[in-house]
N, C-alpha and C positions, 0 to 999 in steps of 0.2 A: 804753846799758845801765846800768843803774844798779848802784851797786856800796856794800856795804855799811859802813858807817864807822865808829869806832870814836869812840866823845866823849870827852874827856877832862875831867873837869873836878876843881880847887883848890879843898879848902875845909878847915875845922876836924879833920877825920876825915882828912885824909890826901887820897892820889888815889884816886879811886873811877872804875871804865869798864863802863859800862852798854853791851852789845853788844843792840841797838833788836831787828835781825829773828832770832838765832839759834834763838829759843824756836820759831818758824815752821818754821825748819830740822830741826829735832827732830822736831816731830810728823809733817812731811813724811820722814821717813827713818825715823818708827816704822812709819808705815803702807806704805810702801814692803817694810819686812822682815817685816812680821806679815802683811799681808795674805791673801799666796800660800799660809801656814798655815791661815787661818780660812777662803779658799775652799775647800783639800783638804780640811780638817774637816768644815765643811758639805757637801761632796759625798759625803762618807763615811756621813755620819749619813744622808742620803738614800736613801745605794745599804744601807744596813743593814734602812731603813725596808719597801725594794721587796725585798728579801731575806723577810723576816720576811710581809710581805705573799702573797708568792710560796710560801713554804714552808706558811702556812697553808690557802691553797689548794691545793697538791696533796696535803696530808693527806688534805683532804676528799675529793677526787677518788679518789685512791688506796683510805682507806677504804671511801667509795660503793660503788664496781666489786667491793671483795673481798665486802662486805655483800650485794650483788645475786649475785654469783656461789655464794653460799653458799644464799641460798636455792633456787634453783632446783636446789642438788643433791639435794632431796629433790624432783625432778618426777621419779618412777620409771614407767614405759610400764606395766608389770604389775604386776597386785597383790601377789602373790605376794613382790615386793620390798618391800612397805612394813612401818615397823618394825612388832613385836605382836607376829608369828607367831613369831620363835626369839627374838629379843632386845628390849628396848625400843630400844637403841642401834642395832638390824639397820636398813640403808639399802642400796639398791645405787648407788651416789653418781651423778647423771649429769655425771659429767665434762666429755665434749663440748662439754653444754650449760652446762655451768658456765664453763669457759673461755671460751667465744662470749662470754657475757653480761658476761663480768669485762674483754674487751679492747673492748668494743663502749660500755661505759659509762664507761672510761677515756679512750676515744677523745674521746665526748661531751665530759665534762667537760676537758678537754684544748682541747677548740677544733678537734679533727684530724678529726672525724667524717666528710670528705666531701674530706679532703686524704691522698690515700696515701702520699704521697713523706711527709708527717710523721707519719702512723701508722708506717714504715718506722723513722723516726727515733727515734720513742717507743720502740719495742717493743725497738729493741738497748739500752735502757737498765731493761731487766727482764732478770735473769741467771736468775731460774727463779720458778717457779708450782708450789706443790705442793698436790696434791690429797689428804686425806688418806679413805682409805676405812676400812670396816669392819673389815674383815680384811690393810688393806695399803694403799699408797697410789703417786702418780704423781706424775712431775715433768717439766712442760712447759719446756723447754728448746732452746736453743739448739744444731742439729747438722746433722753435715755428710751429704751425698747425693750422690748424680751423679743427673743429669737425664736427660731421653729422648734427651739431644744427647752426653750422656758426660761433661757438664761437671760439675765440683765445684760444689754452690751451701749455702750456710748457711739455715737455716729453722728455727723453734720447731720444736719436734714432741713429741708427750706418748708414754712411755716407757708400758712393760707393766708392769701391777701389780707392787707391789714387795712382799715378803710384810713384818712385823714378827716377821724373824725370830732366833733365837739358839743357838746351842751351848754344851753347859758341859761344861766340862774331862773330865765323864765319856762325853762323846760322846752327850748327850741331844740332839734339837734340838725347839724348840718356835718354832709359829709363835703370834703372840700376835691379839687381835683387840682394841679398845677397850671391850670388858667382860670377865668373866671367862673367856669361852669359849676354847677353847686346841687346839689341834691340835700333837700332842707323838709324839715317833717313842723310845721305851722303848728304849734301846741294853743293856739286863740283859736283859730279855726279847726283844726283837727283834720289836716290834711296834707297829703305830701307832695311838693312843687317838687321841679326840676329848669334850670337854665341858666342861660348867662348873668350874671349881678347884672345888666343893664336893662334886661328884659324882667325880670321882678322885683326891680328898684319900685316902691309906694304901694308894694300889690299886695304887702302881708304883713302881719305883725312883726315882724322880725326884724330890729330896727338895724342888723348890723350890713345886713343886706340893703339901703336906703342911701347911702354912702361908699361911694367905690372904692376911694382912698381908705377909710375902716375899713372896707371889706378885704381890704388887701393885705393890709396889715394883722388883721385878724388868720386872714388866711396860712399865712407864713407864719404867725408865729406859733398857730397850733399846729402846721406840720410839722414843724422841728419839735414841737414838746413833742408830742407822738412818739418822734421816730426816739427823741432822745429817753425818753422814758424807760424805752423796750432795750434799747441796747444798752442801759443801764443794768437792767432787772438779766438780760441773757447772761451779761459779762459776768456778772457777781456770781449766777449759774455757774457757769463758764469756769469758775475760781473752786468751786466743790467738786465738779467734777474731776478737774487737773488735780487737785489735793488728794482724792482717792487711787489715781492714779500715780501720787508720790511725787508730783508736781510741786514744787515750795514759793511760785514765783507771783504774785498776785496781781492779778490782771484789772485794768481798771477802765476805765473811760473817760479819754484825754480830753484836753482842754482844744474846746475847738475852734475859731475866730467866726464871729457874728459874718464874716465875710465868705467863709469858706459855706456857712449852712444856707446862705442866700443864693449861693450859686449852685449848690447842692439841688435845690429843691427849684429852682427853673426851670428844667429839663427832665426827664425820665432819664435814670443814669443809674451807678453802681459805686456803692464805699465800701470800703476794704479797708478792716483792723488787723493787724500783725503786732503782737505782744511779746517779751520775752525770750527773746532771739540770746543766747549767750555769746559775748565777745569778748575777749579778754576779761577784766573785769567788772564788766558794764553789762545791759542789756539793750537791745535793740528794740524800739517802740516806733509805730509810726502808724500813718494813715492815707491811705490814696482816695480822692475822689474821678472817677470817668464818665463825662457827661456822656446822653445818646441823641445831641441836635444834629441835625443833620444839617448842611449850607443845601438850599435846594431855591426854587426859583416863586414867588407868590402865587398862592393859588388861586382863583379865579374865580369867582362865587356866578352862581346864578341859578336867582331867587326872582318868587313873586311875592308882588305886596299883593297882601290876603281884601284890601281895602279896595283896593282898584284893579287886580287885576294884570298890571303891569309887568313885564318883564326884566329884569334889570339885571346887571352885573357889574361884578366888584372886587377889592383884594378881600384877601382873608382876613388884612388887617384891619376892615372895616366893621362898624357893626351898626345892623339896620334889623327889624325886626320885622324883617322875610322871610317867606320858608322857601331853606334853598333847594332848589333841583337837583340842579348840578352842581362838577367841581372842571373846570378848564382847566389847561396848563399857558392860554394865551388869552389876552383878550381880544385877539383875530378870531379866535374859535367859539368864543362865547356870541360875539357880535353875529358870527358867521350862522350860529341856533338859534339864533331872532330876538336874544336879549339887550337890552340899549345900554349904555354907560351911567352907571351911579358913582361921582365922586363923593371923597368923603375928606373929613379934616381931623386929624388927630384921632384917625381912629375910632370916633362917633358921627353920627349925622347931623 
């Protein structure tokens, strides 16, 4: 074994001792100590990389499914449903088929398309699906049943229209819809109206209907409590049952921009929560929203004034307080039924 020696050697300067291998010694006990550092590091940076990789990928996927499922909520069976005839925003959402399409193309882009046990897997990591309709909307969630055997079993299942509704302190209640139409129950009179805020603007006790800009703002902002109340109260649901199931992960209801719930509620559309996704060592959280506007061409109104008699016609963007007949897709066609032209300004008369 060789062993290391120390020299000594006499000269002008005094004793001077040059130790030949220590310098060796060193760098073998730097790399020794750093080493295990720079591995964790690098494995860090890695597992950050597959992270970031991962999360951009179920963006996409996530958004995808919400985007597909949004459009086909305007595939309506009858006509009768499709927007034009009472509202421009009027849809009768198909839900069903919306939901189908939004777990069918999550599944897809997921990789699970044709694996149940991990479609099983995916789906406890969505705490609710909301559908938002015209006049009220649905929330596809997680809930409990008995079976044909009497057993308790957990299952999604989409709840009964929920209205957007509200009460004010003077015992008015008003269900709202995503334009200005309104179904309002008169607690002075004891009566139940129905129409546009412009047409029972001064006609009833209900001061909040008397002002369009209040009513607007009113309107919006108890559809969002509404809706956010409920996917509160599922989610926390949602949290008991995955615990029962041995679940550890606690699902909650994100922080969502005053911007994102404004354009949420525009439209008859679909929001989709995804919780709890495991990645390395983080989770995956997110939220998609998919509107159901359609780009389509104005529709055509034609209406009579109940005063005179008259015939008239107009866009949809306008509002006269006509009862309309028809719905044109031209004003060649309306002109061509014997109706005259009614302009309009900003959308009032």
């Amino acid at each position: 074994m060789k062993v290391a020696r120390t020299v000594r050697r006499r000269g002008k300067g005094g004793d001077r001792i040059k130790s030949l291998p220590i310098s060796i010694n060193f760098a073998i006990a730097f790399v020794l100590i750093f080493f295990p550092f720079y591995y964790v590091l690098d494995a860090r940076t890695n597992d950050l990389k597959l992270v970031a990789q991962l999360e951009d990928q179920y963006d996409v996927a996530l958004k995808t499914a919400a985007q597909d499922a949004s459009f086909v909520l305007n595939l309506n069976e009858l006509q009768e449903y499709e927007a034009g005839y009472q509202s421009a925003k009027f849809f009768k959402a198909n839900k069903e088929l919306a939901i189908d399409t939004f777990f069918k193309t999550l599944y897809l882009n997921f990789g699970v398309k044709d694996d149940y046990i991990g479609q099983g897997a995916l789906a406890s990591y969505i705490p609710a699906v909301v559908i938002l309709d015209y006049d009220g909307y649905y929330l596809y969630t997680i809930r409990e049943y008995n079976n044909r055997e009497g057993t308790t079993e957990m299952k999604h299942m989409l709840s009964p229209k929920k209205p957007y509704a509200y009460t004010d302190p003077q015992g008015n209640s008003m269900n709202f819809t995503l334009d200005s139409y309104v179904y309002a129950y008169d607690a002075t009179n004891r009566k139940w109206i129905e129409g546009y805020q412009w047409e029972l603007q001064n006609k009833t006790s209900i001061q909040v209907l008397n002002n369009a800009t209040r009513f607007d703002e009113a309107r919006r902002s108890w559809i969002v409590t509404n809706v956010q109340n409920d996917l509160a109260y599922f989610i926390n649901k949602h949290n008991e049952y995955m615990t029962k199931s041995g679940v550890s992960y606690t699902f909650k209801l994100p922080l969502i921009p005053k911007e994102d719930w404004v354009n949420t509620i525009d439209d008859i559309g679909i929001m989709a929560f995804i919780q709890g996704i495991p990645i390395g060592d983080q989770f995956y959280n997110n939220y998609a929203f998919g509107g159901g506007r359609l780009i389509k061409n104005p529709v055509i109104y034609g209406a009579v004034d109940p005063q005179t008699g008259l015939k008239y016609y107009y866009r949809d963007s306008c509002s006269y307080p006509y009862r309309i007949e028809e719905a044109f897709s031209s004003e060649k066609e309306a002109a061509a039924a014997g109706y005259f032209p009614k302009e309009c300004f900003n959308g009032s008369p």
